[in-house]
C-alpha positions as CSV (number, residue, x, y, z in Angstrom):
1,X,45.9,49.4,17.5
2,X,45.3,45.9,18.6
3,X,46.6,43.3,17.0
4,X,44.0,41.0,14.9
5,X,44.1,37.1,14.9
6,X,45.1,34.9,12.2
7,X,42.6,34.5,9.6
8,X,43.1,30.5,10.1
9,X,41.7,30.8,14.0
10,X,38.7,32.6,12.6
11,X,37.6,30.0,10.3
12,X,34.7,27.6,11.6
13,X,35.6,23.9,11.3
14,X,32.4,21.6,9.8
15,X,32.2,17.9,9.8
16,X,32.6,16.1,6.5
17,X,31.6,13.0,7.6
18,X,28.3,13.5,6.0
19,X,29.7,14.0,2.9
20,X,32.3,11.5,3.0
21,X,29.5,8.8,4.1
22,X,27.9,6.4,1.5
23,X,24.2,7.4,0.3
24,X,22.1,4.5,1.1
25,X,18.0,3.5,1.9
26,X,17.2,3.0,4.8
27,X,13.8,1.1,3.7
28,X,15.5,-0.9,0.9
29,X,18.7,-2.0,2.8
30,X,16.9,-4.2,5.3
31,X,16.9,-7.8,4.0
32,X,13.3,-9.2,3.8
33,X,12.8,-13.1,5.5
34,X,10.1,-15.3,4.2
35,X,8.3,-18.7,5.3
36,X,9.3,-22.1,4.1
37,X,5.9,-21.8,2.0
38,X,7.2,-19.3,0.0
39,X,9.1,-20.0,-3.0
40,X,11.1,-17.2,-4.6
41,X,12.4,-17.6,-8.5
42,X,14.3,-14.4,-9.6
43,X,15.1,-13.7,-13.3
44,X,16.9,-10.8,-15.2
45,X,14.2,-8.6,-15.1
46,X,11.4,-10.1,-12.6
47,X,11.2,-11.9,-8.9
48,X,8.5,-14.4,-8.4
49,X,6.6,-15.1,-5.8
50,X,4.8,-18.5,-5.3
51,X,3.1,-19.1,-1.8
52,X,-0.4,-21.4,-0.8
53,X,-2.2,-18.0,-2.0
54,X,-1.3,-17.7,-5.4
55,X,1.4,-16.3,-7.8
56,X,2.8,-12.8,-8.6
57,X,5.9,-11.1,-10.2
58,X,7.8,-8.5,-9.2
59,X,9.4,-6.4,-12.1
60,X,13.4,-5.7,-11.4
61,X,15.4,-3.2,-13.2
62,X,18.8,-4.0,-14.7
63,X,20.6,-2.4,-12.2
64,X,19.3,-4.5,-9.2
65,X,20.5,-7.2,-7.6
66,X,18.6,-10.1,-5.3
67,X,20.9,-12.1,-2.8
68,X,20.3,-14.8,-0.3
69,X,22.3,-13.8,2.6
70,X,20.4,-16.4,4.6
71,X,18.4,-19.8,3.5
72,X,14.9,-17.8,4.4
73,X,16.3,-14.2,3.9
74,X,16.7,-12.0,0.9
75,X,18.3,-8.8,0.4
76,X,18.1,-6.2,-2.4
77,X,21.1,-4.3,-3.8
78,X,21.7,-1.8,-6.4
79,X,24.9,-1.0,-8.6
80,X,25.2,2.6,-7.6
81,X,23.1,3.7,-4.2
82,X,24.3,7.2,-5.3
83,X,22.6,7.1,-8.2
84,X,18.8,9.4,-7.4
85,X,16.9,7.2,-9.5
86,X,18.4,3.9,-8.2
87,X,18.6,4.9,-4.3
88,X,14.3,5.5,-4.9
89,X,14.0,2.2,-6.7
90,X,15.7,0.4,-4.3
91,X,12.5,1.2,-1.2
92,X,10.2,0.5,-3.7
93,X,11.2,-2.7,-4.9
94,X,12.0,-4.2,-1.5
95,X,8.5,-2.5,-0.2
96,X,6.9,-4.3,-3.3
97,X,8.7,-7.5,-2.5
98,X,7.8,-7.7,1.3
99,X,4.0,-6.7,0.3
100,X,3.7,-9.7,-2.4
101,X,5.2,-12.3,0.0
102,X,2.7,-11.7,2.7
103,X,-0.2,-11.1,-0.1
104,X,0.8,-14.9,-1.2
105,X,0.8,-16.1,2.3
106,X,-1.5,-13.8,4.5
107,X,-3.3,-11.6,2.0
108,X,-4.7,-8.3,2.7
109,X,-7.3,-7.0,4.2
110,X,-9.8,-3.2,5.2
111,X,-12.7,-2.7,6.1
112,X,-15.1,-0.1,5.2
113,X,-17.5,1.9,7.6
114,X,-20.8,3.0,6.2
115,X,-21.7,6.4,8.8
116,X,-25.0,7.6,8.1
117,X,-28.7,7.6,8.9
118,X,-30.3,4.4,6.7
119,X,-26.2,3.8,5.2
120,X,-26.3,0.1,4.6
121,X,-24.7,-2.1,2.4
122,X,-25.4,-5.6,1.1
123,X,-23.4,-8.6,-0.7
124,X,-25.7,-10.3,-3.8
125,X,-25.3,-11.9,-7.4
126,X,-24.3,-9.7,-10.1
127,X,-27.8,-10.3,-12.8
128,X,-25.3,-8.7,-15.3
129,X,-22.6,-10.9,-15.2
130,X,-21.9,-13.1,-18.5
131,X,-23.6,-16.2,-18.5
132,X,-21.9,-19.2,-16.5
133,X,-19.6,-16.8,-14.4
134,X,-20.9,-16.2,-11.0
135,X,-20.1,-12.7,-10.2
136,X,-20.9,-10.3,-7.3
137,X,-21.8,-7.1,-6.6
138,X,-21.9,-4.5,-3.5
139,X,-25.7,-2.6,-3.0
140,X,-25.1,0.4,-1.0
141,X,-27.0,3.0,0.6
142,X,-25.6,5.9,1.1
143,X,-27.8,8.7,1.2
144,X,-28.5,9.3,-2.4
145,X,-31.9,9.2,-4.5
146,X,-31.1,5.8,-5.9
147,X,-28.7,2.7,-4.4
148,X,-24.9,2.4,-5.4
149,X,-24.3,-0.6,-6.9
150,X,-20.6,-2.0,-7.4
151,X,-19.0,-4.7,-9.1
152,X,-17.0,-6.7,-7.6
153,X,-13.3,-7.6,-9.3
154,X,-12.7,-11.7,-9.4
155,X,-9.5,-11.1,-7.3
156,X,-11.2,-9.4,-4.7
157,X,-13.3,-10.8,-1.7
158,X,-16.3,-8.7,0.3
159,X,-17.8,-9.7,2.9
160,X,-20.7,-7.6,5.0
161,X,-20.7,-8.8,8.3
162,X,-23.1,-5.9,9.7
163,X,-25.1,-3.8,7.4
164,X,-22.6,-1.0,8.3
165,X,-19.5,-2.5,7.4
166,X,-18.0,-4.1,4.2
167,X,-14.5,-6.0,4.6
168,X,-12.3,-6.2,2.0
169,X,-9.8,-8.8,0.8
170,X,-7.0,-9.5,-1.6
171,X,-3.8,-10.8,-2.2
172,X,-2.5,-7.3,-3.9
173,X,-2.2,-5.0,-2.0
174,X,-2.3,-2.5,-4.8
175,X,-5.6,-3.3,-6.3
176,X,-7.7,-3.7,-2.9
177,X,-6.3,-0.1,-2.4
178,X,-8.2,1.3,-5.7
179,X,-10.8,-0.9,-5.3
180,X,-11.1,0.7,-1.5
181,X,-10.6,3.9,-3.0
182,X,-13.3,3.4,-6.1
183,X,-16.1,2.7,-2.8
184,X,-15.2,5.6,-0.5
185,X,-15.7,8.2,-3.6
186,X,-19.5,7.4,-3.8
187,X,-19.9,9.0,-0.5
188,X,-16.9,10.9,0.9
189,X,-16.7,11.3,4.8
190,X,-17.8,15.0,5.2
191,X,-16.6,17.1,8.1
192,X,-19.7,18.7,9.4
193,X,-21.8,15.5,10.4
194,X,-19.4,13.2,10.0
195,X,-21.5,10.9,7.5
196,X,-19.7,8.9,4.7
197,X,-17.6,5.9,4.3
198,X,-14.6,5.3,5.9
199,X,-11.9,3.4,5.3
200,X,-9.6,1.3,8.0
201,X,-9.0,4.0,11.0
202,X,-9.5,6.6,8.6
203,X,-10.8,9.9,10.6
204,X,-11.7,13.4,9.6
205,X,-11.7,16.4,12.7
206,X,-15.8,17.8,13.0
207,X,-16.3,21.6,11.6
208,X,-18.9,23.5,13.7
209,X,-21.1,25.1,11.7
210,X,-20.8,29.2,11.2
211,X,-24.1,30.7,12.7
212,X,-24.8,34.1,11.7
């Protein structure tokens, strides 16, 4: 009978480094600089942002925590990274923060391809505006029986350089999504001719057709 080991040389050795190791983001633990132009007031519960674009706020939940480590840097911290709900919270905000600083300074911008036999689009006065408020509104045509027509929000800009394009422009990020969004579902890019509207570099892979 041979003799058997002992049971503490069979047992596999793992690393507990991982589990000894502090959870942290990786998004919200990078510190965020800013221009001079940019003037950050943070409160209790809100952070904002005042550039040569405008004003907006940033909502901040009690356990966060904004520091200057540098005269044009600021970092975001949380009370407890291990914590689920404050580790997510921590990306966001700091996302959110580095979006509205370069929405007051830069802005945002997409554009919108029109794809399509006869797709055009056009910028012109909104007749159904309220009296005194000059509004405007997107005509579009995009294949159906009738045109599209869209209004456009005060905070957003559009522009039609070509007939086939429409560029957006906003200082939220956010809201020039939807409103990006709210265009593209009057005509959906399909994938068997590749007609629609497209946004940014937005691409769809051609179907061939089944042929009986």
């Amino acid at each position: 009978m041979l003799p058997r080991p002992p049971l503490s040389s069979l047992t596999r050795s793992f690393s507990t480094s991982a589990s000894l190791g502090k959870h942290v983001s990786h998004i919200g633990r990078n510190p965020i600089k800013y221009p001079p132009s940019v003037v950050l007031t943070p409160t209790a519960t809100e952070l904002t942002v005042t550039g040569p674009l405008g004003t907006t706020s940033i909502p901040l939940r009690p356990y966060m925590k904004i520091t200057n480590p540098k005269p044009d840097t600021i970092a975001v911290t949380v009370d407890d990274a291990e914590v689920k709900e404050q580790r997510q919270m921590w990306g966001t905000t700091r996302t959110l923060i580095a979006n509205a600083i370069q929405g007051m300074t830069e802005g945002f911008t997409v554009p919108l391809y029109l794809v399509g036999v006869g797709f055009r689009a056009a910028v012109e006065a909104d007749p159904r505006a309220a009296a005194g408020v000059k509004a405007q509104r997107i005509n579009m045509k995009v294949g159906h029986s009738h045109n599209i027509v869209v209004a456009i929000p005060p905070h957003i800009k559009a522009e039609v350089p070509i007939p086939t394009k429409i560029v957006l422009s906003c200082t939220d990020k956010h809201q020039l999504g939807l409103f990006a969004a709210k265009i593209r579902e009057y005509r959906k890019p399909e994938p068997y001719k590749g007609k629609g509207i497209f946004v940014g570099s937005e691409m769809i892979r051609i179907k061939s057709v089944k042929k009986k």
